[in-house]
PyMOL Python script that loads the backbone (N, CA, C, O; Angstrom):
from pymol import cmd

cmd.read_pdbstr("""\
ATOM      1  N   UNK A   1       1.271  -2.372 -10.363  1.00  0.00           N
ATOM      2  CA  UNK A   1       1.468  -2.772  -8.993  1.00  0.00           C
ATOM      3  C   UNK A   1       2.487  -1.858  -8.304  1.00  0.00           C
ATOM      4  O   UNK A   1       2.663  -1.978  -7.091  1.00  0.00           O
ATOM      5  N   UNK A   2       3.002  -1.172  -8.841  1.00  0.00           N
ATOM      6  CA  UNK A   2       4.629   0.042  -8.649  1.00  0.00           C
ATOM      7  C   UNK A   2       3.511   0.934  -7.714  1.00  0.00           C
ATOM      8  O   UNK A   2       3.618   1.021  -6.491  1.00  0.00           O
ATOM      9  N   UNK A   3       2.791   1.360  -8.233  1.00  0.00           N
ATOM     10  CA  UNK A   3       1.476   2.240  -7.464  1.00  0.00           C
ATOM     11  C   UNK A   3       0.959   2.258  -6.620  1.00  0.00           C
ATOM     12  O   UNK A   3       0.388   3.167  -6.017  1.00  0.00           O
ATOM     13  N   UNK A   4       1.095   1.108  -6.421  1.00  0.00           N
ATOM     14  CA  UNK A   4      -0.113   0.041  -5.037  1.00  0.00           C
ATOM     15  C   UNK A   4       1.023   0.229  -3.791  1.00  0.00           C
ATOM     16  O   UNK A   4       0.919   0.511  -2.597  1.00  0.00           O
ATOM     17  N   UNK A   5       2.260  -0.101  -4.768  1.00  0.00           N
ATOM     18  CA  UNK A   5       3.363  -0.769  -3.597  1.00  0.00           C
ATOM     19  C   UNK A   5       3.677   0.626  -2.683  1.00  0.00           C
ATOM     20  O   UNK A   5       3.849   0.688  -1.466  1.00  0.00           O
ATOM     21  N   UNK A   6       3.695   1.726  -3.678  1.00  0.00           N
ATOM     22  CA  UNK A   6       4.589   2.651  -3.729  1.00  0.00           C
ATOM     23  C   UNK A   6       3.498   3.354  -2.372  1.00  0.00           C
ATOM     24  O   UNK A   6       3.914   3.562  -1.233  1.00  0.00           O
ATOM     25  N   UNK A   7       2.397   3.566  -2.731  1.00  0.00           N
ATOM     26  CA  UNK A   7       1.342   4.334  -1.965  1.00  0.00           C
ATOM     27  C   UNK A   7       1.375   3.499  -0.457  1.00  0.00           C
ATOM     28  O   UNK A   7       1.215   4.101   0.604  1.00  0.00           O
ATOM     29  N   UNK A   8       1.550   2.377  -0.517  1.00  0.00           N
ATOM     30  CA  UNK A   8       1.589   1.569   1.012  1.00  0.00           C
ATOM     31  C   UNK A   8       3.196   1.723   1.828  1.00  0.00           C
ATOM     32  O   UNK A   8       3.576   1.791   2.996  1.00  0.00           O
ATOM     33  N   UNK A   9       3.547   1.727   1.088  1.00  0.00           N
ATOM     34  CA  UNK A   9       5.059   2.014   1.631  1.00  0.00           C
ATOM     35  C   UNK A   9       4.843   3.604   2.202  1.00  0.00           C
ATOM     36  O   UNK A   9       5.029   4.016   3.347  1.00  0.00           O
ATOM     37  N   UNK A  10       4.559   4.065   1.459  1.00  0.00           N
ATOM     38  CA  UNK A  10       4.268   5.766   2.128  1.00  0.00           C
ATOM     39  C   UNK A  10       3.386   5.724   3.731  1.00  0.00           C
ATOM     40  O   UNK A  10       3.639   6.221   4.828  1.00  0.00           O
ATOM     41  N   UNK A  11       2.368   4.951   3.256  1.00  0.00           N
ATOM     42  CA  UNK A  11       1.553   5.241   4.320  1.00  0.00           C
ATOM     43  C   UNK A  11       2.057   4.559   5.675  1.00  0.00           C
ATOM     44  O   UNK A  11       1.786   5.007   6.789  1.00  0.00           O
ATOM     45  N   UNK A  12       2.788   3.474   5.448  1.00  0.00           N
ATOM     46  CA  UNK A  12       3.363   2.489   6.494  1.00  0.00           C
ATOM     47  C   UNK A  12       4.301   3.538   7.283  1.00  0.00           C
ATOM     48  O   UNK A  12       4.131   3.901   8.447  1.00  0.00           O
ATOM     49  N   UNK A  13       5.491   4.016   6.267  1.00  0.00           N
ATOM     50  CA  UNK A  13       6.294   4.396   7.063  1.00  0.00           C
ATOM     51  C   UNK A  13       5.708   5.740   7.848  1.00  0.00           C
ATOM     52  O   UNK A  13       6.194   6.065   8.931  1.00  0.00           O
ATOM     53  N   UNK A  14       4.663   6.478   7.251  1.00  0.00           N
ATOM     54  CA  UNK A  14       3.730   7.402   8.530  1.00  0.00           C
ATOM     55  C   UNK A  14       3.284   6.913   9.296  1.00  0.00           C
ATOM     56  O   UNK A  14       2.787   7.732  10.069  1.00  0.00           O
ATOM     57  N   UNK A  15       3.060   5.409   9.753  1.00  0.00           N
ATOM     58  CA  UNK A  15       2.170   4.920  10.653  1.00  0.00           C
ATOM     59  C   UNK A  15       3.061   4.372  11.545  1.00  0.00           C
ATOM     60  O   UNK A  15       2.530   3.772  12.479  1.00  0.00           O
ATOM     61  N   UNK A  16       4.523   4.412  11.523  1.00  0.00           N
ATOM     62  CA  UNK A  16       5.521   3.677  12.181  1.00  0.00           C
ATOM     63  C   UNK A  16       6.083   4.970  13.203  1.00  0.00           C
ATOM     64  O   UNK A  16       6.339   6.067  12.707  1.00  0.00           O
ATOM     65  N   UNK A  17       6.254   4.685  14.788  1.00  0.00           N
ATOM     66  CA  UNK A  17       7.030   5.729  15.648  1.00  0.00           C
ATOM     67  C   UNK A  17       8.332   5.902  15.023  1.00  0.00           C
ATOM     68  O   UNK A  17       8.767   5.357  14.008  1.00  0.00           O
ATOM     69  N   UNK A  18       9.041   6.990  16.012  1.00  0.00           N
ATOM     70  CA  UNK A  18      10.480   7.230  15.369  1.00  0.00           C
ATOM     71  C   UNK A  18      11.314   5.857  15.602  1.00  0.00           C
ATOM     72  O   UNK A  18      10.933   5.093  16.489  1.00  0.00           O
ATOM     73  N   UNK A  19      12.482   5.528  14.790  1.00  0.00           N
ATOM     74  CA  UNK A  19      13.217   4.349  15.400  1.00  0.00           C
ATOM     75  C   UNK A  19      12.675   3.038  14.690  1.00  0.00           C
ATOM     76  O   UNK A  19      13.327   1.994  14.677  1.00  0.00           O
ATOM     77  N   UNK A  20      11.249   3.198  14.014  1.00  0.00           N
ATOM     78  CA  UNK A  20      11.063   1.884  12.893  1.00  0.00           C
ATOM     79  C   UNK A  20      11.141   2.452  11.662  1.00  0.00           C
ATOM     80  O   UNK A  20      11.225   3.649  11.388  1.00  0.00           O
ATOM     81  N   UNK A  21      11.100   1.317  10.791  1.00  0.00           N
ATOM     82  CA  UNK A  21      10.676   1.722   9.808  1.00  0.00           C
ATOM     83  C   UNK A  21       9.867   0.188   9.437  1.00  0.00           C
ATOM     84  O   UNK A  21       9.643  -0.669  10.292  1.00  0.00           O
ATOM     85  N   UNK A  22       9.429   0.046   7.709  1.00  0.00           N
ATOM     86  CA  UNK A  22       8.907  -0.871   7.337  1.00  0.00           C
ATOM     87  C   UNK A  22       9.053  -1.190   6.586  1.00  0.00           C
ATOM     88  O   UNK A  22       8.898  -0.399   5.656  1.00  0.00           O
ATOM     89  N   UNK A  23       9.460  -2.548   6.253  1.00  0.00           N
ATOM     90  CA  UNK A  23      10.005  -3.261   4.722  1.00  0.00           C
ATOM     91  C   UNK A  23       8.723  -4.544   4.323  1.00  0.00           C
ATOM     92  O   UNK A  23       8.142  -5.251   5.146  1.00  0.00           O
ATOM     93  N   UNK A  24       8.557  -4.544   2.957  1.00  0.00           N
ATOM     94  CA  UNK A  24       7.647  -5.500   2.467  1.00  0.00           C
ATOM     95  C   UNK A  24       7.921  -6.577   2.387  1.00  0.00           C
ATOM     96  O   UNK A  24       9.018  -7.019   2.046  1.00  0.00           O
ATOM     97  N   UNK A  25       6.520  -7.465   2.831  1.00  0.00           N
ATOM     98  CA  UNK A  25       6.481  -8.655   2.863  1.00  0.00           C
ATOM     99  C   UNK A  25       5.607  -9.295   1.802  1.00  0.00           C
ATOM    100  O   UNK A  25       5.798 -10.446   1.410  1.00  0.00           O
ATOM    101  N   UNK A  26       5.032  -8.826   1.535  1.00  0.00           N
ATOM    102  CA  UNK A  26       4.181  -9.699   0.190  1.00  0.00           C
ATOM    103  C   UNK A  26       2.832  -8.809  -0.056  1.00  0.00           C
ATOM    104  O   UNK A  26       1.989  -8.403   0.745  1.00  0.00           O
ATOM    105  N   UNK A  27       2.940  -8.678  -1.317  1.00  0.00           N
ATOM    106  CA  UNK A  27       2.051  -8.295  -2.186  1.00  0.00           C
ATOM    107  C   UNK A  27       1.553  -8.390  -3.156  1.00  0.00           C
ATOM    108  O   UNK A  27       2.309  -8.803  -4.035  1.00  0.00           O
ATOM    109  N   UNK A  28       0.073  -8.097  -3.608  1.00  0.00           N
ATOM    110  CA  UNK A  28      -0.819  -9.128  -4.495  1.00  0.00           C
ATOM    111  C   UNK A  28      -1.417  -7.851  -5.217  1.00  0.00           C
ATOM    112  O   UNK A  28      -1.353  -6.735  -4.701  1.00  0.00           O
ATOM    113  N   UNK A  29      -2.020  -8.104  -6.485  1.00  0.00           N
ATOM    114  CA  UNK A  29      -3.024  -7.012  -6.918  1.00  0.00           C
ATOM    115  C   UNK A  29      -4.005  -8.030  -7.996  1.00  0.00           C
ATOM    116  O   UNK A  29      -3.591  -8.917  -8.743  1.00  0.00           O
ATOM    117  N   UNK A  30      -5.218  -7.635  -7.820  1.00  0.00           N
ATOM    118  CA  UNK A  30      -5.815  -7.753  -8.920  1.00  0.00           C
ATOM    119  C   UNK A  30      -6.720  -6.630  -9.506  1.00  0.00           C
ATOM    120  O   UNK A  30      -7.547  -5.828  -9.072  1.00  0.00           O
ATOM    121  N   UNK A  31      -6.178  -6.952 -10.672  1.00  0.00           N
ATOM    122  CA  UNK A  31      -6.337  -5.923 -11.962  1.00  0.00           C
ATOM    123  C   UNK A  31      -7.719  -6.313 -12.649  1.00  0.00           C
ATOM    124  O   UNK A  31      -7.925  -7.256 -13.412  1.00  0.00           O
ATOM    125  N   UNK A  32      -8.655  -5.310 -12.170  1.00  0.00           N
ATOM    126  CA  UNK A  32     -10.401  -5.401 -12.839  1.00  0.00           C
ATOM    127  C   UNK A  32     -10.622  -4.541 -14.442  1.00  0.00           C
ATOM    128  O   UNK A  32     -11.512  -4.577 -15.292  1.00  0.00           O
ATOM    129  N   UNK A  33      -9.919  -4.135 -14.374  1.00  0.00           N
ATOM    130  CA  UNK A  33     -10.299  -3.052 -15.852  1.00  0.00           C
ATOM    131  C   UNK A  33      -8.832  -2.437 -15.965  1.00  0.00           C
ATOM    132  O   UNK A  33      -7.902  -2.228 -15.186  1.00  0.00           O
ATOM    133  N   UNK A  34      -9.060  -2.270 -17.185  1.00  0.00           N
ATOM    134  CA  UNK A  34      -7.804  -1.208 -17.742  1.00  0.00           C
ATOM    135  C   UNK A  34      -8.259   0.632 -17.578  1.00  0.00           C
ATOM    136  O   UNK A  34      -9.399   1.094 -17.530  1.00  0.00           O
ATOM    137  N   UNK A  35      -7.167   1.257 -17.530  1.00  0.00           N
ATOM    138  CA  UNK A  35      -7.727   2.629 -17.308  1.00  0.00           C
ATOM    139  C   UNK A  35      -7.161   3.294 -18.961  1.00  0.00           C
ATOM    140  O   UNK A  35      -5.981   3.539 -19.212  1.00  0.00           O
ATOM    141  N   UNK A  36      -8.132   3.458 -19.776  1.00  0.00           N
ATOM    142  CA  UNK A  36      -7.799   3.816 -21.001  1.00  0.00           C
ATOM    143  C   UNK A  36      -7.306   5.176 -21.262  1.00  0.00           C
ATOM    144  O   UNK A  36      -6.945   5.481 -22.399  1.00  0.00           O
ATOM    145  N   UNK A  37      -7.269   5.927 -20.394  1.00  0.00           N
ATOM    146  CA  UNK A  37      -7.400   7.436 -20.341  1.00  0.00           C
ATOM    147  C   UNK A  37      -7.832   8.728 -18.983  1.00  0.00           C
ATOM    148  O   UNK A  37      -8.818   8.653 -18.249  1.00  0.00           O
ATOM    149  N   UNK A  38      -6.945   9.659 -18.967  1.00  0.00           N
ATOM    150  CA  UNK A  38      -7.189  10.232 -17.625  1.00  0.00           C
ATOM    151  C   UNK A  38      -5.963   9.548 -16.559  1.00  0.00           C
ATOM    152  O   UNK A  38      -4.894   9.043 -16.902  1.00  0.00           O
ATOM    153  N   UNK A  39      -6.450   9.699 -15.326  1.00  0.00           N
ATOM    154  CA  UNK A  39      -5.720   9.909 -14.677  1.00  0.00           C
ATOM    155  C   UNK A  39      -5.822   8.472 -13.350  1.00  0.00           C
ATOM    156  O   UNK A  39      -6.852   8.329 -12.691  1.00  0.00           O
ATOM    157  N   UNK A  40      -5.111   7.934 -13.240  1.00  0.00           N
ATOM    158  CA  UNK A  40      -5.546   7.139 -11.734  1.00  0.00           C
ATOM    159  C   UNK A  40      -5.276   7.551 -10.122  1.00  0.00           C
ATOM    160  O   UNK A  40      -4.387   8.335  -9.791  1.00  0.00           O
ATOM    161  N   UNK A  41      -5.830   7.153  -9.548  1.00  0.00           N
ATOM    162  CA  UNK A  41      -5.823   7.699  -7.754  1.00  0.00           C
ATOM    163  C   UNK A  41      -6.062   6.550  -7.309  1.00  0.00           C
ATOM    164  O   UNK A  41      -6.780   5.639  -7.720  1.00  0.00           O
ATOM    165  N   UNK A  42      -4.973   6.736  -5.859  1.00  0.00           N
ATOM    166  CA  UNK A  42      -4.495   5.390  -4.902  1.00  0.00           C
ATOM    167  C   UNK A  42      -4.609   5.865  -3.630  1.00  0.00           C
ATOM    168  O   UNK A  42      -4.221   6.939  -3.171  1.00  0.00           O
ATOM    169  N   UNK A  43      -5.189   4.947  -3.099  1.00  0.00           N
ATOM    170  CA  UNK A  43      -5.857   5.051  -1.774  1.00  0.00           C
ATOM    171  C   UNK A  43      -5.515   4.243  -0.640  1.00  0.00           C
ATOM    172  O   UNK A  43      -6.260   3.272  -0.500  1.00  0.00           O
ATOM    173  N   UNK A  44      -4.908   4.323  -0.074  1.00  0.00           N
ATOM    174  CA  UNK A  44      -4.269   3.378   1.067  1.00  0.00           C
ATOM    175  C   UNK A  44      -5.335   3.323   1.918  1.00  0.00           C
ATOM    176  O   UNK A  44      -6.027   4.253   2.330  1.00  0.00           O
ATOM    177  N   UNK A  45      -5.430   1.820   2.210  1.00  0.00           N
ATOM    178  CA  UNK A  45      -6.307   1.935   3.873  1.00  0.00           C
ATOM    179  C   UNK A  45      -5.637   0.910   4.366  1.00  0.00           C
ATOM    180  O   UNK A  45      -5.287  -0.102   3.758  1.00  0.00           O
ATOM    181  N   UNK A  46      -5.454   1.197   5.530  1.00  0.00           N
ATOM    182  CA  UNK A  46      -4.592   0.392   7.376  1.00  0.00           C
ATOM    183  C   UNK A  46      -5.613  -0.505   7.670  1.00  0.00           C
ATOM    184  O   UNK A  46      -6.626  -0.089   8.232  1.00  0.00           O
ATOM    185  N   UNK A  47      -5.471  -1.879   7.320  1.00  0.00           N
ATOM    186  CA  UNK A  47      -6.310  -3.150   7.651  1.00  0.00           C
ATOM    187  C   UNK A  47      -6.216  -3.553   8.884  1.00  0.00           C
ATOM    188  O   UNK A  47      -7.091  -3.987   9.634  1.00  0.00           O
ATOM    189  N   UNK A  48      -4.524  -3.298   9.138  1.00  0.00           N
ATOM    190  CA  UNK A  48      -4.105  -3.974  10.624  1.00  0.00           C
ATOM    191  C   UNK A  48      -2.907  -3.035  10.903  1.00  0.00           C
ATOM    192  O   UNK A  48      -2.183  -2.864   9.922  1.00  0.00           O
ATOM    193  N   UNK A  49      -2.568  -2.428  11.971  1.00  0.00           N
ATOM    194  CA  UNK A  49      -1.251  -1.932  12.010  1.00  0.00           C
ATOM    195  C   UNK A  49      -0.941  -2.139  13.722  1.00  0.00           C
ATOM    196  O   UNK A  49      -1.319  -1.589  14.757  1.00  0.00           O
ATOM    197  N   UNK A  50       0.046  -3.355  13.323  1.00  0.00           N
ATOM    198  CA  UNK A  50       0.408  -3.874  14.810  1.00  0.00           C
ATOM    199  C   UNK A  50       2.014  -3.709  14.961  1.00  0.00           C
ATOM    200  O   UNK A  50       2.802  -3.068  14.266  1.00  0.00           O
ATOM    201  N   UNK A  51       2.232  -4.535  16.149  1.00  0.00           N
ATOM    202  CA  UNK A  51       3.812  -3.894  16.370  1.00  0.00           C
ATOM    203  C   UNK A  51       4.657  -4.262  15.696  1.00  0.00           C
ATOM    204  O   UNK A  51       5.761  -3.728  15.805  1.00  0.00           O
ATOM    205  N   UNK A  52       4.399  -5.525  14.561  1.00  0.00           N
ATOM    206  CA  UNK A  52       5.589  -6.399  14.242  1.00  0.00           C
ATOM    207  C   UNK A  52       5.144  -6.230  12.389  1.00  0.00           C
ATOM    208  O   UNK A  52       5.905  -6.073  11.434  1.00  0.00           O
ATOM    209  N   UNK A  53       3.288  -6.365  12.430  1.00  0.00           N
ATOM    210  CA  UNK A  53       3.360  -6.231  11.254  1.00  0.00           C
ATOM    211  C   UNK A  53       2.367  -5.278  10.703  1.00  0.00           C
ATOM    212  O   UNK A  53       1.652  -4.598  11.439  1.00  0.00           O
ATOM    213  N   UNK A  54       2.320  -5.227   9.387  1.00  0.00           N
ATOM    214  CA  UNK A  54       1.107  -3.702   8.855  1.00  0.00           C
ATOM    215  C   UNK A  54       0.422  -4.342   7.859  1.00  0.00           C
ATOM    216  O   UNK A  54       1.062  -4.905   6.971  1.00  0.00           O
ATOM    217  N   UNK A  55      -1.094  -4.349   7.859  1.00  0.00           N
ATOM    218  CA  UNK A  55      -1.770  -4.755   6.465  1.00  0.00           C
ATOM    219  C   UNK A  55      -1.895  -3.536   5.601  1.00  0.00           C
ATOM    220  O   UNK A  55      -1.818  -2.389   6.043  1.00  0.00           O
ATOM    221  N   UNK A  56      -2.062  -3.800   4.538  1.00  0.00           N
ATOM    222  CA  UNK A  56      -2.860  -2.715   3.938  1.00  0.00           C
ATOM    223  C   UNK A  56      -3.572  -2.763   2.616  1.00  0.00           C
ATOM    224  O   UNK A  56      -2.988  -3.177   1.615  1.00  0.00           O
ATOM    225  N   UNK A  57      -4.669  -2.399   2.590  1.00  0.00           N
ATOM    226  CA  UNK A  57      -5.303  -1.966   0.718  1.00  0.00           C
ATOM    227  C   UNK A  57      -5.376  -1.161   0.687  1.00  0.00           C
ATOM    228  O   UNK A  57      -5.605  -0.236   1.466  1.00  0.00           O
ATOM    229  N   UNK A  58      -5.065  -1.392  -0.934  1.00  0.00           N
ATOM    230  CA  UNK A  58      -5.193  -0.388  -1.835  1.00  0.00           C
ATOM    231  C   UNK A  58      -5.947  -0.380  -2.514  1.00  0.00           C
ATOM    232  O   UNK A  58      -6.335  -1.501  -2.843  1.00  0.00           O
ATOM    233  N   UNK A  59      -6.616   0.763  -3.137  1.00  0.00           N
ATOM    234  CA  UNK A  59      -7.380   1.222  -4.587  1.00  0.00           C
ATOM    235  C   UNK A  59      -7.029   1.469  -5.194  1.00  0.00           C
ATOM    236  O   UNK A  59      -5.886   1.801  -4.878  1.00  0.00           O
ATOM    237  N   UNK A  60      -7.235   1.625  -6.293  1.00  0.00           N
ATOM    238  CA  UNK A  60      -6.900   2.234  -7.658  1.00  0.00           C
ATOM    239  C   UNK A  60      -8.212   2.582  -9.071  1.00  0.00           C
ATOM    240  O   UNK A  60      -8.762   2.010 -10.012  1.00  0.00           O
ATOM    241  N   UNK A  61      -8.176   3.646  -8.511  1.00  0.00           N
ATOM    242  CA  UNK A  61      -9.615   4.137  -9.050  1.00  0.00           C
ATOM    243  C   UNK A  61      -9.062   5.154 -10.200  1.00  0.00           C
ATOM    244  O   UNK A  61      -8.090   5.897 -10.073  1.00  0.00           O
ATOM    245  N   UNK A  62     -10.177   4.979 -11.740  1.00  0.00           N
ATOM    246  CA  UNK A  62     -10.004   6.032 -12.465  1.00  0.00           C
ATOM    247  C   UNK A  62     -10.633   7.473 -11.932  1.00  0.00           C
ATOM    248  O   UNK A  62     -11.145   7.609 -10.821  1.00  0.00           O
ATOM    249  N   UNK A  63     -10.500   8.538 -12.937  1.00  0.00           N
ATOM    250  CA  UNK A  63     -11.068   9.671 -12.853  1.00  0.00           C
ATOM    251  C   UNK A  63     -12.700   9.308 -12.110  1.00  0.00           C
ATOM    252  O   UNK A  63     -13.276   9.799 -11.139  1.00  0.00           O
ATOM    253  N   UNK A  64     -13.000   8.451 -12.881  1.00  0.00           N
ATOM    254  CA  UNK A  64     -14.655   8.657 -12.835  1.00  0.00           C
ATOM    255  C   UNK A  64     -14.887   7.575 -11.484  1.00  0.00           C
ATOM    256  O   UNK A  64     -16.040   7.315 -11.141  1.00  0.00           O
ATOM    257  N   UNK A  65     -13.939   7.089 -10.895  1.00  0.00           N
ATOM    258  CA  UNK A  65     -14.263   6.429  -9.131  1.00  0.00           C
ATOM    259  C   UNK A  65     -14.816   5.059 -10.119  1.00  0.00           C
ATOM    260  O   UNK A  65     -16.041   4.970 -10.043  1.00  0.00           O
ATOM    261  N   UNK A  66     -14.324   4.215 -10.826  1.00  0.00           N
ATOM    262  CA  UNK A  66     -14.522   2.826 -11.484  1.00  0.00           C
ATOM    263  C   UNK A  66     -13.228   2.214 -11.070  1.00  0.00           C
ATOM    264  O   UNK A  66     -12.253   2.602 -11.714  1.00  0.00           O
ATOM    265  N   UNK A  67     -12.971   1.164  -9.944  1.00  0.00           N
ATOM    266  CA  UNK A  67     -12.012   0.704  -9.617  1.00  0.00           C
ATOM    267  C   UNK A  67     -11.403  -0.029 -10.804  1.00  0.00           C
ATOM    268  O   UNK A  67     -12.099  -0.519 -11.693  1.00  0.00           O
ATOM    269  N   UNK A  68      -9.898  -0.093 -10.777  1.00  0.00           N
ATOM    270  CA  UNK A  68      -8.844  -0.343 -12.177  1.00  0.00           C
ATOM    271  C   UNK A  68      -8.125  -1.312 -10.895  1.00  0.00           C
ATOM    272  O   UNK A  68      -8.538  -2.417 -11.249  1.00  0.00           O
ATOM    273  N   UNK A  69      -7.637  -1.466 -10.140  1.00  0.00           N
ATOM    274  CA  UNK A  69      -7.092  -2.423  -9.488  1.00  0.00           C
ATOM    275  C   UNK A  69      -6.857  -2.434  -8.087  1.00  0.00           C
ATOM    276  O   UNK A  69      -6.218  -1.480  -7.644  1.00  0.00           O
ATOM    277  N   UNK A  70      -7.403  -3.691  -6.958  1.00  0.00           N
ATOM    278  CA  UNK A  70      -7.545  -4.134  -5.763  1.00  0.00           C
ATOM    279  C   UNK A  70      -6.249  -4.499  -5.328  1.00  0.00           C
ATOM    280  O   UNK A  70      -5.678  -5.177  -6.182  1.00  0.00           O
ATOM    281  N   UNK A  71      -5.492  -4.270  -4.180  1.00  0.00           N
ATOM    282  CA  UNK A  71      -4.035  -4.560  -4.233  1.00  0.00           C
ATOM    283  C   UNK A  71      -4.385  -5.205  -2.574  1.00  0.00           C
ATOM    284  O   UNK A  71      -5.381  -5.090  -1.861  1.00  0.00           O
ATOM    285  N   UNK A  72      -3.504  -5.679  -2.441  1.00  0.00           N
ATOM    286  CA  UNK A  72      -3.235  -5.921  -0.653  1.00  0.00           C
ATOM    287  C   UNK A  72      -1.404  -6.211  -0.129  1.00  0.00           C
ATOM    288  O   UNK A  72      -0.740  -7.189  -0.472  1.00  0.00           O
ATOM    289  N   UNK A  73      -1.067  -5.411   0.490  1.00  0.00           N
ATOM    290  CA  UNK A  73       0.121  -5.367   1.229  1.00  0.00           C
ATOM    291  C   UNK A  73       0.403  -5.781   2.452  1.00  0.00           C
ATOM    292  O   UNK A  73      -0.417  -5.857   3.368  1.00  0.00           O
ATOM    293  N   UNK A  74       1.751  -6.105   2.522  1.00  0.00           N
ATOM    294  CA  UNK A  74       1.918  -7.043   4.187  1.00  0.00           C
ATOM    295  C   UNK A  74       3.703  -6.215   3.990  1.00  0.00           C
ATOM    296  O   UNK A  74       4.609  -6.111   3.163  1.00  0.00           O
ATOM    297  N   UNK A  75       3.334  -5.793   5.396  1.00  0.00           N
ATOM    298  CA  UNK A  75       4.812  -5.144   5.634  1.00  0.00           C
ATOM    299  C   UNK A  75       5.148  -5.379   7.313  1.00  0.00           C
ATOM    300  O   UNK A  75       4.440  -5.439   8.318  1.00  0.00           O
ATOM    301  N   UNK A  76       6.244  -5.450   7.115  1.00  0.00           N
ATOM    302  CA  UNK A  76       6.957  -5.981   8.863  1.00  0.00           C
ATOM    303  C   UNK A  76       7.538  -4.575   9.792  1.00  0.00           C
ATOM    304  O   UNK A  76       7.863  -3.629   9.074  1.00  0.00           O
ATOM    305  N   UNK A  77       7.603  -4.486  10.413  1.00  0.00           N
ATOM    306  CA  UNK A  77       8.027  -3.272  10.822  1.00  0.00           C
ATOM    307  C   UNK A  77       8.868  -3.936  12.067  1.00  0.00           C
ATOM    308  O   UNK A  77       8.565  -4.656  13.019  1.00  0.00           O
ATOM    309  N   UNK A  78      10.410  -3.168  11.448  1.00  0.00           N
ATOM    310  CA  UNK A  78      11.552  -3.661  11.990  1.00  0.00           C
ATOM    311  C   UNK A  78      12.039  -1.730  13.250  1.00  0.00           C
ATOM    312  O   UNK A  78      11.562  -0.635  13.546  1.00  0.00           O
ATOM    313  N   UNK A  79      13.227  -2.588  13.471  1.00  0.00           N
ATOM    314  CA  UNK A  79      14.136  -1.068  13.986  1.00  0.00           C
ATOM    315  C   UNK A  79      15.001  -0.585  12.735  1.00  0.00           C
ATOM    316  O   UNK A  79      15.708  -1.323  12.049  1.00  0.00           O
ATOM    317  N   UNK A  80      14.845   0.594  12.588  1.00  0.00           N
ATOM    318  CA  UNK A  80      15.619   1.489  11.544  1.00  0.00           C
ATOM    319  C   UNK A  80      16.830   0.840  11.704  1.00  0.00           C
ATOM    320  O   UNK A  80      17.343   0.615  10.608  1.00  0.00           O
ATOM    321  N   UNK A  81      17.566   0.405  12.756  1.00  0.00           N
ATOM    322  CA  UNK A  81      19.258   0.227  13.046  1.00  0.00           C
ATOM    323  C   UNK A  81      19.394  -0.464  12.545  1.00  0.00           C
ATOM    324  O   UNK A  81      20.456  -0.299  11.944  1.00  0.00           O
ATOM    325  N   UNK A  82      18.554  -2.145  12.094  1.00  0.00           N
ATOM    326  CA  UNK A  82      18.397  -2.943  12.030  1.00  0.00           C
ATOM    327  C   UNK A  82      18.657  -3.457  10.158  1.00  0.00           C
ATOM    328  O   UNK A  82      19.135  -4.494   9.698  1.00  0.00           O
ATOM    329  N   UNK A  83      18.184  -2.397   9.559  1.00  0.00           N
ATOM    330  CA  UNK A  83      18.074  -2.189   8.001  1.00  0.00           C
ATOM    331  C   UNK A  83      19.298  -1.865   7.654  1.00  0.00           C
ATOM    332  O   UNK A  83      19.563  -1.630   6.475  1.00  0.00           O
TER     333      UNK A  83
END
""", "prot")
cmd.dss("prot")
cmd.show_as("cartoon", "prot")
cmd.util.cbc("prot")
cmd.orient("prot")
């Protein structure tokens, strides 16, 4: 879930003007398969990105594009001063 979190936090704070930023509000994953080997890739996608708050999923796909775990993120987007 470090993966999921880590990749949405990235993408949030690119999706925020100068003067915000974005801190997490709750997050979930479920885990479909184990990845036995190779490598995993995380994929952020912007569900909702409004003024107060940000959705987001994630993927988590092995080498071979067989999803390893479904995540979903909720982040608030405050004023930087504010943090």
């Amino acid at each position: 879930m470090v993966l999921a979190e880590t990749v949405a936090s990235v993408a949030g704070a690119m999706a925020v003007p100068d003067g915000k930023v974005t801190v997490g509000l709750d997050i979930n994953a479920n885990h479909v398969r184990a990845a036995r080997d190779g490598y995993v890739h995380a994929t952020a996608r912007a569900e909702q990105l409004g003024r107060t708050t940000q959705v987001w999923t994630i993927r988590i796909e092995d080498d071979a594009g067989k999803l390893i775990c479904l995540s979903r993120m909720t982040a608030a987007v405050i004023d930087a001063a504010a943090r």
